[in-house]
C-alpha positions as CSV (number, residue, x, y, z in Angstrom):
1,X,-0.3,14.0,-20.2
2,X,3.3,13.1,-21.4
3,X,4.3,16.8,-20.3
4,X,2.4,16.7,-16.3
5,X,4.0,13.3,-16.2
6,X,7.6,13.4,-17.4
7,X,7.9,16.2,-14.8
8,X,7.6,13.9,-11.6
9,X,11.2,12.8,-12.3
10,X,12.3,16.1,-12.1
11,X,10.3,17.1,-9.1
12,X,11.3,13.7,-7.0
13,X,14.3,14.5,-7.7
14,X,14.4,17.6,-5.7
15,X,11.9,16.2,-3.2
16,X,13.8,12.9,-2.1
17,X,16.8,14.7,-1.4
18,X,15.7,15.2,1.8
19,X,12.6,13.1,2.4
20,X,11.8,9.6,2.1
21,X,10.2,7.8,-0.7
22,X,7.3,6.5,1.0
23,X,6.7,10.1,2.7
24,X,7.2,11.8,-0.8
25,X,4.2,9.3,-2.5
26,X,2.0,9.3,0.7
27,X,2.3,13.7,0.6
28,X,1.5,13.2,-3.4
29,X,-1.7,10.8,-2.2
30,X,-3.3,13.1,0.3
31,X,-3.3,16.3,-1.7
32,X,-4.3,14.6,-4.7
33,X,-7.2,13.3,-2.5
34,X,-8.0,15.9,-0.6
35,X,-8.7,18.2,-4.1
36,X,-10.7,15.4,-5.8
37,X,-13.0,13.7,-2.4
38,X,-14.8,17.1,-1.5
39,X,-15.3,17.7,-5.4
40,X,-16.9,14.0,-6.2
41,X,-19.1,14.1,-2.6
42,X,-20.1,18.2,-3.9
43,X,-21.4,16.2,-6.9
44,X,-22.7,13.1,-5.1
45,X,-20.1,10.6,-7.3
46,X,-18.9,9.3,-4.3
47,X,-21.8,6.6,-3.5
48,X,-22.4,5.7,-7.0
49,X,-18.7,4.8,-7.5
50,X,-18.4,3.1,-4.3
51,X,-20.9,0.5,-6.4
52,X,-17.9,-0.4,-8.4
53,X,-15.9,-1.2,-5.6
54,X,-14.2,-4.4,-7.0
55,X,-13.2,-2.8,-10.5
56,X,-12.1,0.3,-8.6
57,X,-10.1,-1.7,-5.9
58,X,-8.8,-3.8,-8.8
59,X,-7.6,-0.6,-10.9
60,X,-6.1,1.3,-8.0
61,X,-3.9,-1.9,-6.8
62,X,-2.9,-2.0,-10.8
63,X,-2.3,1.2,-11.4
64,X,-0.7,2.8,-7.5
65,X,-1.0,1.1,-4.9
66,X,1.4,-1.9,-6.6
67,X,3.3,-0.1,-8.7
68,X,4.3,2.8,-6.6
69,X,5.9,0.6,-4.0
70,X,7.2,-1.9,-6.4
71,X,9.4,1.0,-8.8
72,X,10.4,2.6,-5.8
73,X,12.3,-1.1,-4.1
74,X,13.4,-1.5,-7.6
75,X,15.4,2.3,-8.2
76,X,17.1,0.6,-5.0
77,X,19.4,-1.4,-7.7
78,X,18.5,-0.9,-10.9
79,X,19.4,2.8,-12.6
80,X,16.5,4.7,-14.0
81,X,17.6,4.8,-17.3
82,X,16.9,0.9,-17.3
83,X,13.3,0.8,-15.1
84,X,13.0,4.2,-17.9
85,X,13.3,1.6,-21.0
86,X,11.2,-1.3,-19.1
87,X,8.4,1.0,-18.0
88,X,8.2,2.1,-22.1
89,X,7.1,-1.8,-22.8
90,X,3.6,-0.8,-21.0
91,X,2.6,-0.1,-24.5
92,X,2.9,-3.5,-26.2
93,X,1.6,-5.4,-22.6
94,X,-1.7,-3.2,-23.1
95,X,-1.7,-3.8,-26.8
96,X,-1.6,-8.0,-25.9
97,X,-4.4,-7.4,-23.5
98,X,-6.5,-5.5,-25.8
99,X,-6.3,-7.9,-28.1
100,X,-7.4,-11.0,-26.2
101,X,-9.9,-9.2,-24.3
102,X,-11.2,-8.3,-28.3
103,X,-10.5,-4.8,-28.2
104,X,-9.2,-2.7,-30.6
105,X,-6.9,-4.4,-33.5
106,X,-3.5,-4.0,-33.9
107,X,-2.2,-3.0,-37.3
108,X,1.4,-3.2,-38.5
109,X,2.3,0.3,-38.8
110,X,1.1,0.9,-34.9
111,X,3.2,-2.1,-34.3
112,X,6.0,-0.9,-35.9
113,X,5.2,2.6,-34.2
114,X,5.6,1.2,-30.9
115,X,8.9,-0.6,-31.7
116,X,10.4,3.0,-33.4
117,X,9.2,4.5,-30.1
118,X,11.2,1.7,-27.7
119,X,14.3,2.5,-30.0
120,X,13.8,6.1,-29.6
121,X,13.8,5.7,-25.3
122,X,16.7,3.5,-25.6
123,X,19.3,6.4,-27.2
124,X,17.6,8.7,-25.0
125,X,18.6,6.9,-22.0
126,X,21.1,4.0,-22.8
127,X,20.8,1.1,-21.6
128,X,22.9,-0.1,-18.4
129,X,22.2,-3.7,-17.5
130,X,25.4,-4.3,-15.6
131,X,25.2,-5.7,-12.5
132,X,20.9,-6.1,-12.9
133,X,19.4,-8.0,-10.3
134,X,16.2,-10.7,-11.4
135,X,14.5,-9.7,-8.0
136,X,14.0,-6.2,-9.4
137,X,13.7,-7.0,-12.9
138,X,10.4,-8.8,-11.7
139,X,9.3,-5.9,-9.8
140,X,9.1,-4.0,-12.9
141,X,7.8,-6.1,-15.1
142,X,4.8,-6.5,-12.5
143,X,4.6,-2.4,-13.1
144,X,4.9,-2.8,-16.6
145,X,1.5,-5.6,-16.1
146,X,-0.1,-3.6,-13.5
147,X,0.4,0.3,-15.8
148,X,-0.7,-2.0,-19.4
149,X,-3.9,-3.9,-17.7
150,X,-5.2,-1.3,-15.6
151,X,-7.1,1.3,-18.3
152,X,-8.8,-1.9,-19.9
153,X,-10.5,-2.1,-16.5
154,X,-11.6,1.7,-17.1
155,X,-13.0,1.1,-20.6
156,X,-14.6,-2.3,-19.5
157,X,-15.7,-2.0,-16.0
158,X,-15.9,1.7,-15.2
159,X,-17.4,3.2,-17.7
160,X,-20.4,4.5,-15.9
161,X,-17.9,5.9,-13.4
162,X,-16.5,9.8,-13.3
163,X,-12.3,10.2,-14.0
164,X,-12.3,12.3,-11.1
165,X,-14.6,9.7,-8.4
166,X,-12.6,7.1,-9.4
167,X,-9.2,8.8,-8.8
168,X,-10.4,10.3,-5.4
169,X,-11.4,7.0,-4.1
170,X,-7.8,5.2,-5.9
171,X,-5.8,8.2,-4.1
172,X,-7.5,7.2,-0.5
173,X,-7.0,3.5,-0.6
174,X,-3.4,4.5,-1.5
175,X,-3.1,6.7,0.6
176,X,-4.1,4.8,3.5
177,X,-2.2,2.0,2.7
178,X,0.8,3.6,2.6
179,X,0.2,5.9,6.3
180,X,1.6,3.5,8.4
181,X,4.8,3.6,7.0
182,X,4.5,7.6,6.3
183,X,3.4,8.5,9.6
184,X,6.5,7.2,11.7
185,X,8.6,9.7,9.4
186,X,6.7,13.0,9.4
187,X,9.6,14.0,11.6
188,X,11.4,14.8,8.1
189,X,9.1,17.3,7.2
190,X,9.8,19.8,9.8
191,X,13.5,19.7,8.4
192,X,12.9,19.6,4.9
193,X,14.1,22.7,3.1
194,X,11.0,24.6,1.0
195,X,11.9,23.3,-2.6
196,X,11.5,19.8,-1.7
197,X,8.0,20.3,0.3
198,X,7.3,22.6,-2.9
199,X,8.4,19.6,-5.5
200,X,5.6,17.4,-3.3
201,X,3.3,20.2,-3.6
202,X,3.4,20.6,-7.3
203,X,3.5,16.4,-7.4
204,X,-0.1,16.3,-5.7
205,X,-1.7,19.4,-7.4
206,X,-0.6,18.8,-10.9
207,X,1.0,15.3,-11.2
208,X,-1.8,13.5,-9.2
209,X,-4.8,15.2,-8.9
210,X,-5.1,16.8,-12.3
211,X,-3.0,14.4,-14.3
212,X,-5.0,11.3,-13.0
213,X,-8.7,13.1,-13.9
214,X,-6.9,13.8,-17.5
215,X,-5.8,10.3,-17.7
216,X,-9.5,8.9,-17.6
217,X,-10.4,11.8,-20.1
218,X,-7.7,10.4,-22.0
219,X,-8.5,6.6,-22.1
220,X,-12.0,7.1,-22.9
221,X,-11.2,9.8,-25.7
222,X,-8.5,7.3,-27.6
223,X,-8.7,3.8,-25.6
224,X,-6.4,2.3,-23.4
225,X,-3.6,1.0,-26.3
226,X,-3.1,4.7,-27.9
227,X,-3.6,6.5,-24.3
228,X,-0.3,4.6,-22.9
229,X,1.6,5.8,-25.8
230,X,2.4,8.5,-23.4
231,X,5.0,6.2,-21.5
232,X,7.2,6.5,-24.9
233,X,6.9,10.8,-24.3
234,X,7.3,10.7,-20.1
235,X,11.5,9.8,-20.4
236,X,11.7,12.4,-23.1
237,X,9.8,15.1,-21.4
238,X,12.4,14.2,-18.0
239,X,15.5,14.3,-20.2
240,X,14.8,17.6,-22.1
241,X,13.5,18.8,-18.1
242,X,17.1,17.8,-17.4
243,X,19.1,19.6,-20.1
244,X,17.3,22.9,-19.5
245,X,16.6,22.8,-16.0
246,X,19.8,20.3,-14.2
247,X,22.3,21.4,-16.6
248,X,22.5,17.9,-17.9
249,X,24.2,17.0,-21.2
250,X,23.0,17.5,-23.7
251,X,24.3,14.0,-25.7
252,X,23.8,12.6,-29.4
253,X,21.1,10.0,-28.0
254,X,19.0,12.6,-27.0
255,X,19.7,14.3,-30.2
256,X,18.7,10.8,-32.2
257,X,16.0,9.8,-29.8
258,X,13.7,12.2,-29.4
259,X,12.4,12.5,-33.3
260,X,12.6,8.6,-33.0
261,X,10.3,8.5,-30.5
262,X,7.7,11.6,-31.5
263,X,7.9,9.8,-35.1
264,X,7.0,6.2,-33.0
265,X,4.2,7.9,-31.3
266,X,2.9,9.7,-34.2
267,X,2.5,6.0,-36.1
268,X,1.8,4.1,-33.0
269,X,-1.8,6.4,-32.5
270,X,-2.6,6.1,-36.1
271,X,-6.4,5.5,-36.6
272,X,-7.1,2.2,-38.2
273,X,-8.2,2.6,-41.4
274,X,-12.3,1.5,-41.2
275,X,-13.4,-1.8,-43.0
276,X,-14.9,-0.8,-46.4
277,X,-17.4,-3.4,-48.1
278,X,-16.7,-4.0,-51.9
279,X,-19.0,-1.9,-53.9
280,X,-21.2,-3.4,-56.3
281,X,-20.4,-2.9,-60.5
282,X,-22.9,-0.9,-61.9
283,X,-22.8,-2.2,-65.5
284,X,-24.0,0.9,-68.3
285,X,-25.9,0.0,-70.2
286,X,-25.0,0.4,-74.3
287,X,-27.4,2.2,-76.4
């Protein structure tokens, strides 16, 4: 998952070079859609899902439909390295909810995990607040409520529902929410060069459609707290994309921050150690 998803920074990259943003995540929407609809009606998912309408509707506006369009009117001002470094807090928001909603407990060394794995994404990126506007800064904290909130309502609510349903119905609703802004720009897609119409390609196959139907796999393998560890990997996986693939840099914080953060996922998905009841003394008896 860190790997399929640290590659979308790469691959909009390339693609918004010459298309818009709102073109770029409407493309990603309707492939992703139109390879997981015709599997979940094939399998007759679709109607039994559609039962869950208010968790699903609740989950797609938490986990696309908001956050999509709020990151992409915050990039406007704030530099990626930054929204990178807020986006890793998803994490400790999911870890908050857990807890209240009596979920899984968390123990110190996760904690402490989580905190090795912010420092980590820090030297990887730096840190540029200069010039940071609140506006935005809310935007992506509403990601950052919308990314951490929205598997709980997988493990609580949807349960009973398939990964692959549930992300064919999400894509959709996004998908049409987004087409009246899309459609008045299709004009840019007769222009656009082949990389960049390739880059949307690969974004709906791999980085929608199949990452999203891992992602449920994911959440209901480890939980929702461990499964979003995978925001601390996603800015590593870009920056190492960018060094081998960009001919970016390749800097001491990268150097430094990468083992921090492997090292703060590797505690931060530690298994808590079960509760053992105190065993009884057996007294021997003396002969």
């Amino acid at each position: 998952m860190s790997v399929i998803w640290g590659v979308p920074y790469l691959l909009i990259k390339v693609a918004v070079e010459d298309l818009s943003p709102v073109v770029v995540v409407f493309g990603r929407c309707v492939i992703g859609a139109a390879l997981l609809l015709p599997w979940t009606i094939a399998r007759g998912h679709l109607r039994p899902a559609l039962r869950h309408w208010r968790p699903l509707l609740a989950f797609t506006v938490l986990e696309m439909t908001g956050p999509w369009l709020l990151l992409g009117y915050a990039e406007q001002s704030l530099s990626s390295s930054l929204t990178g470094l807020l986006v890793a807090a998803v994490p400790f928001v999911a870890a908050i909810a857990g807890r209240l909603l009596g979920e899984e407990r968390l123990t110190p060394v996760r904690l402490a995990g989580m905190g090795l794995g912010v420092v980590g994404i820090a030297l990887l990126l730096g840190l540029d607040v200069g010039g940071a506007q609140w506006v935005p800064l809310l935007a992506v904290a509403l990601v950052v409520v919308g990314y951490g909130t929205a598997p709980l309502i997988v493990t609580r609510k949807l349960a009973d529902v398939p990964g692959v349903a549930a992300s064919s119905i999400a894509l959709l609703v996004t998908a049409v929410v987004y087409a009246p802004f899309a459609l008045t720009r299709l004009d840019e897609v007769a222009d656009a060069p082949a990389s960049a119409l390739l880059s949307v390609g690969v974004l709906g196959v791999v980085c929608t459609a199949l990452a999203l139907s891992l992602f449920f796999a994911l959440i209901r393998e480890v939980g929702p707290q461990r499964a979003l560890v995978i925001t601390f990997l996603n800015p590593a996986v870009a920056v190492l994309l960018g060094v081998l693939l960009l001919d970016e840099p390749f800097t001491l914080g990268l150097a430094i921050g990468l083992p921090l953060v492997i090292a703060g996922c590797a505690l931060a998905t530690r298994r808590n150690q079960p509760r053992t009841a105190a065993q009884p003394t057996v007294e021997t008896p003396v002969p």
